[in-house]
N, C-alpha and C positions, 0 to 999 in steps of 0.2 A: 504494500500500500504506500502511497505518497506519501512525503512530508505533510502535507501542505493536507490533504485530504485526510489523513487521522488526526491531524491538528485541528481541522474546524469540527471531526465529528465528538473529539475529546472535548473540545470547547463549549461545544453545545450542550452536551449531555452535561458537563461541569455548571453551566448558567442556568440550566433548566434546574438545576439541584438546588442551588445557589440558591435561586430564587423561588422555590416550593419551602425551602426552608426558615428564608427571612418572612414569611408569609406565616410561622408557626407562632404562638406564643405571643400575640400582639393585648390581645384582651385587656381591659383596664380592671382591675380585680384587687379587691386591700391586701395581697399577698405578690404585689407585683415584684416587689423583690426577688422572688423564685424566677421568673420568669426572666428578669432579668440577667440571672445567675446562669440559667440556661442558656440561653441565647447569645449569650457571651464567650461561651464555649464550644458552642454548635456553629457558631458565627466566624469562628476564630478562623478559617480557612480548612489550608489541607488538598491531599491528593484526591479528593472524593475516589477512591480506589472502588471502596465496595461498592456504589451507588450507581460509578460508572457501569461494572461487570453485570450488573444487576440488570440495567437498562439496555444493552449490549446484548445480552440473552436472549432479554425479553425480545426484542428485533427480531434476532436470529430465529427465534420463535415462532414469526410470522405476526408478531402484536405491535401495534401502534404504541413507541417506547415511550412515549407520553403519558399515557393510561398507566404506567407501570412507575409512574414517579414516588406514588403513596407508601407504597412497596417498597423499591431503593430507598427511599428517604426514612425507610423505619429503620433500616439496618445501621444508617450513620446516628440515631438517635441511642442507638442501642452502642455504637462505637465510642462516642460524645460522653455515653455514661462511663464506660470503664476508662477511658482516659483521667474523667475527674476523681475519680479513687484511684485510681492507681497514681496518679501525680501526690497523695493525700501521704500525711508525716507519716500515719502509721505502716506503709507501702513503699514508694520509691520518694517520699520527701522530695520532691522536685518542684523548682522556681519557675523553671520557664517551661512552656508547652509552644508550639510556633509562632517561636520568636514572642511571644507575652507573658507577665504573669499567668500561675498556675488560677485554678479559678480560687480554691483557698486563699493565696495569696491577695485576691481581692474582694472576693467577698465573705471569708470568714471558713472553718471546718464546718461546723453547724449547717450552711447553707450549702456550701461546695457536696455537704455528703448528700444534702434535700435535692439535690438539683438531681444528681445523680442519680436518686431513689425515684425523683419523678419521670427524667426521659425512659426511665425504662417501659413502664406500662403506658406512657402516653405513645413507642414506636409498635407496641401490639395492638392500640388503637386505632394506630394508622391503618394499619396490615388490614385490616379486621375490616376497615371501613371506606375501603378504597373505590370509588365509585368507576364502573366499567370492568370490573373483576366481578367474576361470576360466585355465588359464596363459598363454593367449593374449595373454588383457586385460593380464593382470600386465609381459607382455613389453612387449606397446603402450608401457603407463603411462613402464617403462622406458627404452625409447628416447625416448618425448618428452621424458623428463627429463634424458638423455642430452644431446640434440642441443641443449637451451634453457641448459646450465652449462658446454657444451666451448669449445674453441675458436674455434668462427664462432661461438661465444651470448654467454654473461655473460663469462667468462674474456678473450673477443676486447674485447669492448666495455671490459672493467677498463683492458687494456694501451691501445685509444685514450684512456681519460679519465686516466693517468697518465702513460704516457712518451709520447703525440703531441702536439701544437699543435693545440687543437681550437679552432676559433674563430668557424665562420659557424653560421648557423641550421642548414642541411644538415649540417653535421658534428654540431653535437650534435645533432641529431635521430637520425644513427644511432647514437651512443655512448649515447641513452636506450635504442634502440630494442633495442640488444645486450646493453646492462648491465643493464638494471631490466625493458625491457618482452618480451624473449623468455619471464623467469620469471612473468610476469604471464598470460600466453599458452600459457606451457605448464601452469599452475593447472588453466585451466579445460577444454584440450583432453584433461589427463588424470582431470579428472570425468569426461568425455563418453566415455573411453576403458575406464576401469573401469565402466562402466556400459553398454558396447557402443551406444552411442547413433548416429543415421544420420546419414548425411552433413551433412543438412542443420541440422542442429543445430551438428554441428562446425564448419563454416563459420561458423555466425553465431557460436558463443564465440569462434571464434578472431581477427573482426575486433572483436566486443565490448572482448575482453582487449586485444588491440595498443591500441587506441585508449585504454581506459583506463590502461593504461599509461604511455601518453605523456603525458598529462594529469597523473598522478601523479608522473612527474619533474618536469613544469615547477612545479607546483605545489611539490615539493619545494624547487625552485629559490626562488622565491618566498619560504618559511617561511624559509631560511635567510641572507635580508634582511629581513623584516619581521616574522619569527615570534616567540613568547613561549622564550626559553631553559628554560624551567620545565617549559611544555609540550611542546615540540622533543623535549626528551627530549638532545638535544647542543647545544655551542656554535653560538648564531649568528654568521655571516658567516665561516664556516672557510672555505669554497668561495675565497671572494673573501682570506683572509688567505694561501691555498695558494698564490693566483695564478693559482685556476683561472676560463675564462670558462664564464659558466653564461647559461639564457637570459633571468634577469635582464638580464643586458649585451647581450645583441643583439635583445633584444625592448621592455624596459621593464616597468613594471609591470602598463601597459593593457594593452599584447602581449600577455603572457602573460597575460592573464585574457582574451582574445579568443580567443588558443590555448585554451586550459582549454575553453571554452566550446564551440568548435569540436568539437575532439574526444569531449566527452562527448553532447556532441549525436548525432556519428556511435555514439557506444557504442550507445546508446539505439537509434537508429533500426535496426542489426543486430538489435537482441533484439526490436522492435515486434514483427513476424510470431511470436514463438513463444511460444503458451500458456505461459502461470503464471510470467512472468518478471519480474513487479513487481518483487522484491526484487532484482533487477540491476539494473532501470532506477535504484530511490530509490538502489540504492549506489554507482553513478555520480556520482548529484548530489549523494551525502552526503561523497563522497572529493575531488570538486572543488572545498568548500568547507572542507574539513579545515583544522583549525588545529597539527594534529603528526601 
């Protein structure tokens, strides 16, 4: 695919998010502080990664990716929340989140944990009540987004990479695969989902996504020894000042651009077989090379 032609479709689908989302949480209400606290951090920017893959699907799906913004946009709501806990003292104590104070840092733990406690069931709302989804799909969308932020998903994978000893390749491998790449994987199985898409399609986003996924942590890992603090968007080498081991330490630098390399290879070769999916292959090879 062109430069030029994955750039205006990345753009779009980024504005379209953009702006379904500043459209959230306007209300005038005596608790508008919460609302404030949200939107602050949902506002903050970002690669919209999952929103986009989400949208992208849903296409490939045969859906008008428009209709499927209610959808993508519960998954960043659900992203938005584990960001503000996990930036939180008693987790990764982090100052800045892109390029900003954390939301603690400005509006208080108290409120930073409220906000966080409220995006969650207000992105099953979304799901749930997406108009032009049929309520079948909406249910789907639901449960997938369910199962990828509860306890065996992101939530499980938080509790290894904070209170366990995680330290060979195999262990972080499944504290990527719990914490970062189950929401990577459920992005794109719930495009495929709001769009009633067939089997065989879901199968292939769903290895496409795992695989980028993992890519995208190790690469994480990477930026946060070598990366620009400007660009990052957060301090580098927090990982390493935590005490946490990352797969810089059990891989190296070359490792992990070997992994990176591996993995995105496999993303790619899942989507080969399925018409009009350039723009997942170049986004593959554009996220492995990501500098924030």
């Amino acid at each position: 695919m062109e430069h030029a032609a994955f750039d205006e479709r990345y753009g779009a689908y980024r504005q379209a998010v953009e702006e379904f989302l500043d459209g959230l949480f306007r209300e005038q209400v005596p608790y508008g502080d919460l609302y404030d606290s949200m939107r602050y951090s949902l506002l903050a920017g970002g690669k919209r990664i999952r929103p986009v893959l989400a949208l992208e699907f849903a296409r490939l799906g045969g859906m008008d990716w428009k209709a499927a913004l209610p959808v993508a946009c519960a998954l960043e709501l659900v992203h938005t929340y584990s960001l503000i806990h996990d930036d939180l003292p008693c987790m990764d104590n982090d100052d800045l989140r892109r390029g900003k104070p954390t939301n603690h840092k400005v509006y208080g733990e108290t409120l930073a944990v409220l906000s966080g406690d409220a995006l969650q069931p207000e992105a099953f709302r979304l799901a749930l009540s997406a108009p032009g989804i049929s309520p079948e799909r909406r249910a789907d969308c639901a449960l997938l987004l369910a199962q990828a932020a509860g306890a065996d998903g992101m939530v499980g994978g938080q509790v290894l990479d904070t209170l366990h000893d995680t330290r060979t390749a195999e262990e972080l491998t499944l504290v990527c695969r719990m914490k970062t790449g189950v929401m990577i994987r459920a992005a794109a199985l719930m495009g495929c989902a709001a769009a009633g898409a067939d089997r065989a399609l879901r199968d292939a986003s769903g290895e496409y996504a795992a695989q980028l996924g993992l890519a995208f942590q190790i690469r994480d890992d990477m930026l946060d020894v070598i990366g620009s603090e400007s660009a990052f968007g957060k301090p580098i080498g927090s990982d390493r000042k935590e005490g946490k081991i990352t797969f810089m330490d059990v891989l190296g630098p070359e490792g992990c651009a070997e992994a990176i390399q591996i993995c995105t290879e496999r993303a790619r070769a899942a989507l080969e077989p399925v018409k009009g999916s350039e723009f997942l292959l170049d986004l593959a090879g554009r996220l492995a090379e990501r500098d924030k």
